[in-house]
C-alpha positions, 0 to 999 in steps of 0.5 A: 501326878495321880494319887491312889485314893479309896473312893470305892471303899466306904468311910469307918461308920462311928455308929455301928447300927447305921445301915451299911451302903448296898454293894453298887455295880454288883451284878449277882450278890456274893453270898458268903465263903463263895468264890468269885466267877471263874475266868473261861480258860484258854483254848487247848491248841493241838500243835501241827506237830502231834499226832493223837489218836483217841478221843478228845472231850472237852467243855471248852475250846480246842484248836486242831493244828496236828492230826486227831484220828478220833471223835471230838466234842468239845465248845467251840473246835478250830480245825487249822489250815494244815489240820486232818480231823478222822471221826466224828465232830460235836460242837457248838461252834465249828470252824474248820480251815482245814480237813475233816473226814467224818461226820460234822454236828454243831450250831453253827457251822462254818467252812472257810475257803480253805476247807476240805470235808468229806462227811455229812455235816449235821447243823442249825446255822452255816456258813460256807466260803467260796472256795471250800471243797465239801462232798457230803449231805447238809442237814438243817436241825433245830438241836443239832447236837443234842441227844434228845432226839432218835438215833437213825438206824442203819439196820432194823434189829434181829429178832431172837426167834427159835427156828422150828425144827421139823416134826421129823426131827423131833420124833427120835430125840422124843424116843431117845429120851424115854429109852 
């Protein structure tokens, strides 16, 4: 019925001086011995059966089924219905079905019915379903995750100033040093 044609390859040109017709429908020009984009690879799911403790880093997705006590940074974090996240979440998109204990810091933020975080939660937009449980502190930021900005601090830091001893003190180590 339907015969495999070449429409979009060009007829042999008999003149090799004649201009060569423009690449249509490209995008951004493929310059030579470069690559073709590379497609976004799926996401790492964490299945409801592990346990991981440590940190997990990524640029791309993570789906969290299991247990992770560790930070996590990452694109774009789904913590599952029967998921337990402990520590820390930096993300851009963070949706969470399941529990979280530990601080939250993503663009956007989003707490479906079936989720349980105790943390403060650190972002520009959110969204928070009916029915979700949260014991915390909300804050709005511009960069929520960036590292621009100052860190707070939970103490000032220590002076390293010697205490000075007592005149009385320093009378006999004086005398000791010249006998």
């Amino acid at each position: 019925m339907f015969s495999k044609s070449r429409i979009n390859e060009p007829a042999p040109r008999k003149d090799e001086d004649a201009p060569r017709p423009v690449e249509a429908f490209s995008a951004r020009p493929m310059m030579e011995g470069s690559a073709p984009p590379k497609a976004k690879p799926p996401a790492s799911v964490l299945s409801s059966d592990l346990t991981i403790t440590g940190n997990l880093r990524t640029t791309g997705d993570i789906v969290v089924e299991g247990t992770v006590d560790g930070d996590i940074r990452a694109h774009l974090l789904t913590v599952g219905e029967g998921a337990t996240v402990r520590g820390e979440i930096v993300a851009d998109d963070v949706v969470v079905n399941g529990r979280i204990v530990g601080r939250v810091r993503g663009l956007k933020v989003r707490l479906s019915s079936s989720a349980r975080v105790e943390g403060d939660i650190i972002h520009k937009t959110i969204a928070i379903e009916s029915g979700a449980h949260f014991e915390g502190s909300v804050q709005r930021q511009d960069d929520p995750i960036g590292t621009g900005g100052p860190q707070p601090r939970l103490a000032p830091p220590q002076a390293a100033v010697p205490t000075p001893r007592p005149a009385a003190a320093q009378a006999p180590a004086k005398a000791a040093e010249k006998g």
